[in-house]
C-alpha positions in Angstrom: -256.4 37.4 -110.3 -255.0 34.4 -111.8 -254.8 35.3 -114.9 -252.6 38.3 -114.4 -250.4 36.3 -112.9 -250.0 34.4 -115.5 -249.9 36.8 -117.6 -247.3 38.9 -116.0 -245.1 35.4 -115.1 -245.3 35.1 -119.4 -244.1 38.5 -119.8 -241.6 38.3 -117.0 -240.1 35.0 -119.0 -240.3 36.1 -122.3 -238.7 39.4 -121.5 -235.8 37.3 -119.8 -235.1 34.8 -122.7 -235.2 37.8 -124.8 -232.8 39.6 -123.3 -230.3 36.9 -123.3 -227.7 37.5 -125.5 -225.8 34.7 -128.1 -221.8 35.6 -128.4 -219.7 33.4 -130.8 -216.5 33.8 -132.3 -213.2 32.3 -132.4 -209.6 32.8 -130.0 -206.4 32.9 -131.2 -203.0 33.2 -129.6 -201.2 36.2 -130.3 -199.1 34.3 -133.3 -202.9 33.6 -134.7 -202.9 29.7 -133.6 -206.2 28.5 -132.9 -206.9 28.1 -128.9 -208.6 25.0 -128.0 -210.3 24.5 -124.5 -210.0 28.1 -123.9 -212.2 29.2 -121.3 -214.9 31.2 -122.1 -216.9 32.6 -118.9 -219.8 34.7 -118.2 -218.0 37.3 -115.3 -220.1 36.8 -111.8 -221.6 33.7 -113.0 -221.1 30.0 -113.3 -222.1 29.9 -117.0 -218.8 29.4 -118.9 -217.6 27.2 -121.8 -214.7 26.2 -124.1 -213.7 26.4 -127.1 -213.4 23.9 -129.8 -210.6 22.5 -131.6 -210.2 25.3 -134.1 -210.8 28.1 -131.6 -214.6 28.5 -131.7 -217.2 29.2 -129.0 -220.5 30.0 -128.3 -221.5 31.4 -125.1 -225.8 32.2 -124.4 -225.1 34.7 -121.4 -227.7 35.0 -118.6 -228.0 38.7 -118.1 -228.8 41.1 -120.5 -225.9 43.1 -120.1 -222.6 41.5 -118.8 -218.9 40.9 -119.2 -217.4 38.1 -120.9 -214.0 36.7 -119.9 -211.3 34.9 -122.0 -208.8 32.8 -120.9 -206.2 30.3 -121.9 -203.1 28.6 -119.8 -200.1 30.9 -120.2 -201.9 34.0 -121.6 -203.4 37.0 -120.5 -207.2 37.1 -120.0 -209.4 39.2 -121.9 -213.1 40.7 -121.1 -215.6 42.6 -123.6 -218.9 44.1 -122.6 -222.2 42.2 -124.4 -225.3 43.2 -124.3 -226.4 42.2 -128.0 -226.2 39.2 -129.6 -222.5 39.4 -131.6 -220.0 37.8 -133.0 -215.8 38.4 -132.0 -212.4 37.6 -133.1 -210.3 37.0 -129.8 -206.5 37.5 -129.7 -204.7 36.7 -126.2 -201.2 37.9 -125.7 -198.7 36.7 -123.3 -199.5 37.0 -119.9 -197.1 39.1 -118.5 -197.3 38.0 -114.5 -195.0 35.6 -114.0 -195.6 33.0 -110.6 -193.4 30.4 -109.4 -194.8 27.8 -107.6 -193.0 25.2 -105.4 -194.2 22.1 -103.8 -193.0 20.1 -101.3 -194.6 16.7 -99.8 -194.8 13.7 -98.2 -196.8 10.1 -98.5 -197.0 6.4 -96.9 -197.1 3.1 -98.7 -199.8 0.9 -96.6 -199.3 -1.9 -98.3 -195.1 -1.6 -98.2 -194.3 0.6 -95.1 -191.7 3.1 -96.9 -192.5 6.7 -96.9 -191.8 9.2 -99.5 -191.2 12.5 -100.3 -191.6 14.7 -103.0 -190.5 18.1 -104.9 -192.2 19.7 -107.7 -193.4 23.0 -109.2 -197.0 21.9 -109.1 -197.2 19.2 -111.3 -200.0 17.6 -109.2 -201.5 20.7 -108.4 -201.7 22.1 -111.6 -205.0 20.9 -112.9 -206.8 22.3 -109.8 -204.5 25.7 -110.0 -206.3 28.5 -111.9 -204.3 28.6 -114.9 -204.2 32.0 -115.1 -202.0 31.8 -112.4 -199.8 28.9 -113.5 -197.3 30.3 -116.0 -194.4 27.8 -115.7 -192.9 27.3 -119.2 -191.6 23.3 -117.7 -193.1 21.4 -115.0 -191.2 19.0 -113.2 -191.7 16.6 -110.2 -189.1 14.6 -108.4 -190.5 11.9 -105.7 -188.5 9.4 -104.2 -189.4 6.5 -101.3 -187.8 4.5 -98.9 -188.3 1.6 -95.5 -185.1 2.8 -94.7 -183.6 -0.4 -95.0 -183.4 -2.2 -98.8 -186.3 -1.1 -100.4 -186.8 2.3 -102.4 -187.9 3.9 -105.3 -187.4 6.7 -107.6 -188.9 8.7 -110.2 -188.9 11.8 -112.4 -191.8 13.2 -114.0 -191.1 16.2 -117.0 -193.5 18.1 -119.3 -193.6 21.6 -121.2 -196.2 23.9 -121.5 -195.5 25.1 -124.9 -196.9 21.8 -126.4 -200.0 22.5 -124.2 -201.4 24.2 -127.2 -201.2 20.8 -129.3 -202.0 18.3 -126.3 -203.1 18.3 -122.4 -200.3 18.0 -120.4 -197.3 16.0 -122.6 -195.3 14.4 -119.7 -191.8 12.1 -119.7 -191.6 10.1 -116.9 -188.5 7.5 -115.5 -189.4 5.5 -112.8 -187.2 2.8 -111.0 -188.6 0.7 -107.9 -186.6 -2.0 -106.2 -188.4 -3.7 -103.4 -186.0 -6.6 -102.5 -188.4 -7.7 -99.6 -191.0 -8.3 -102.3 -188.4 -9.5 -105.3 -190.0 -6.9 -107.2 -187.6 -4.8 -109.5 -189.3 -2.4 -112.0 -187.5 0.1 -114.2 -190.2 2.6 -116.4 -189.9 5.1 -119.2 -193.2 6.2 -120.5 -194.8 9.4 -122.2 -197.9 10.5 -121.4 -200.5 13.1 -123.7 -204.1 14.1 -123.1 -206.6 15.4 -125.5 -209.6 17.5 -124.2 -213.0 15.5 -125.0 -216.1 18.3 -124.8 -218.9 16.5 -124.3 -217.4 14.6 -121.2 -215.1 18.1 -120.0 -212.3 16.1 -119.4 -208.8 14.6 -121.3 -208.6 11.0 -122.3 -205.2 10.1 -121.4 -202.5 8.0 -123.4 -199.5 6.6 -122.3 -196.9 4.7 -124.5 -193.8 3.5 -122.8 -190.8 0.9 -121.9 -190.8 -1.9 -119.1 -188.9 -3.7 -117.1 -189.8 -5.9 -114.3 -188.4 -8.5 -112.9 -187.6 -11.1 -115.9 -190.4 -9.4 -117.7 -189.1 -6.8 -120.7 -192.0 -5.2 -122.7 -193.3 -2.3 -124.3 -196.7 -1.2 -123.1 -199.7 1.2 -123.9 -202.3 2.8 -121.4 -205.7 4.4 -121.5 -206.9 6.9 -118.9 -209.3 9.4 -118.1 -208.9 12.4 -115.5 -211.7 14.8 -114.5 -211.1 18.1 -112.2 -213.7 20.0 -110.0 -213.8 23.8 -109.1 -215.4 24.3 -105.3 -214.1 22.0 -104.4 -210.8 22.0 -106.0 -210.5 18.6 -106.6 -209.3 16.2 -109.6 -209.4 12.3 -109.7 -208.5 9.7 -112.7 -208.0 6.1 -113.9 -205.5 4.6 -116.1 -205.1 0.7 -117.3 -202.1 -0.5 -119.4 -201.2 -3.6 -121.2 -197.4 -4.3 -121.1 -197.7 -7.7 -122.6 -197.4 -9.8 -120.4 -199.2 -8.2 -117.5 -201.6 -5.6 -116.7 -201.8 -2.1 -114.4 -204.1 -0.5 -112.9 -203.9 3.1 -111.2 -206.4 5.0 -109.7 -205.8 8.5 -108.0 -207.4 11.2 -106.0 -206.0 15.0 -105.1 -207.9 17.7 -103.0 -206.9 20.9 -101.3 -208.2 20.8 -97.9 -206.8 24.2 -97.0 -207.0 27.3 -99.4 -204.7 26.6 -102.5 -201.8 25.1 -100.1 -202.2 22.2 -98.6 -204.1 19.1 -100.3 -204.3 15.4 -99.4 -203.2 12.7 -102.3 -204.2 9.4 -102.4 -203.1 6.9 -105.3 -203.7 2.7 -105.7 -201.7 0.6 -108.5 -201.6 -2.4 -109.3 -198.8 -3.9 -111.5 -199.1 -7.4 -112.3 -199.6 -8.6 -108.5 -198.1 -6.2 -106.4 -200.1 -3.7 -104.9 -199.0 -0.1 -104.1 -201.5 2.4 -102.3 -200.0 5.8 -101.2 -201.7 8.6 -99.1 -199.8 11.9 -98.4 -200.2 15.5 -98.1 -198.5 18.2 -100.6 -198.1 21.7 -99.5 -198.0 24.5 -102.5 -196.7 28.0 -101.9 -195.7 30.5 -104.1 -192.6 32.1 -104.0 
């Protein structure tokens, strides 16, 4: 009796790893540009990839036969039938639905009692928004605080998707905080890029940028590393920069608590020795 189950658990296996299928291939955009860290997903499952620098996959799906999906920020999604090992040239054309997201939100400062506010087309959301339903060609943010008495900042964040292809999310930011209670005076210019590392599914972050603070006047450099989540939607990151003649040191945390509208947003920095640590909530619609 044993041994036919045995037997027929060796035959069940066998017949399953054989049936598996091995699809590779490369993606293109529909001006034949290579797609890197397209998404590459096995439909109904949780087996999905991306694609490599120069466009090329390879997926091992789990059923026998099954549908493959392709997809890539700004461009329609694609799915083929596989139930053989093969080999396919993916093209992706424009995605032709076009959504408009607006965000609106506010946040405290525990350790500097001013409250803020905030305005955006999802710029924080958009790494936990399915990008086949982000399609914004720029993405802006404009956030502001204030005690409603001296102290107050400003800032305005900027990026465009269509150098998405060549880097993750290339952002301008200006940034100008003047907290006379504290005698702290910062005024900031920076861009920010991202490249996609595989093995670790997440971009390494660099920042490059201008300085002011107080009597201080430098120019800087940062490292940082941000990692996203599916179920839950969540993303987090880390960033440290050297601007001479001090350091910072952000850390940050977004989550939607309620469908894909409201999320809670919590973010610590450090620059030189003032400390800054906001928690808010954002609330995303479409219109």
């Amino acid at each position: 009796m044993k041994t036919k189950l045995l037997i027929s658990g060796f035959l069940i296996l066998t017949l399953n790893i054989f049936s598996q299928s091995e699809v590779t291939g490369v993606i293109k955009d529909f001006e034949g540009n290579y797609l890197p860290s397209a998404y590459i997903q096995e439909v109904g499952t949780k087996n999905e990839v991306v694609s490599s620098e120069k466009g090329k996959f390879v997926i091992n799906t789990i059923k026998d036969t099954c549908l493959i999906s392709f997809s890539w920020i700004g461009l329609e999604t694609k799915t083929i039938k596989v139930n053989n090992d093969t080999s396919v040239n993916i093209i992706l054309e424009v995605w032709d639905y076009e959504s408009k997201w607006i965000t609106i939100g506010s946040n405290y400062d525990v350790m500097n009692s001013t409250f803020g506010f905030l305005v955006s087309n999802g710029f924080d959301e958009h790494p936990i928004i399915h990008f086949e339903d982000f399609t914004e060609s720029w993405v802006y943010k404009i956030s502001g605080s204030t005690d409603f008495r001296n102290d107050y900042s400003f800032g305005v964040k900027i990026s465009c998707d269509y150098f998405m292809r060549y880097v993750y999310m290339p952002t301008v930011e200006y940034s100008k905080i003047w907290y006379s209670s504290n005698n702290f005076q910062l005024y900031n210019i920076n861009l920010t890029v991202g490249e996609y590392i595989r093995f670790i599914d997440a971009p390494i972050l660099l920042k490059l940028g201008y300085q002011t603070l107080n009597e201080f006047k430098n120019f800087g450099v940062g490292l940082g590393l941000q990692k996203s989540h599916r179920k839950p939607d969540l993303y987090y990151g880390v960033m440290v920069s050297y601007w001479v003649d001090y350091f910072v040191y952000k850390l940050y945390f977004q989550s939607f608590i309620y469908k894909h509208k409201l999320s809670i947003k919590t973010n610590y920095e450090r620059i030189q020795n003032f400390d800054f640590f906001n928690i808010g909530f954002n609330y995303t619609f479409n219109r």
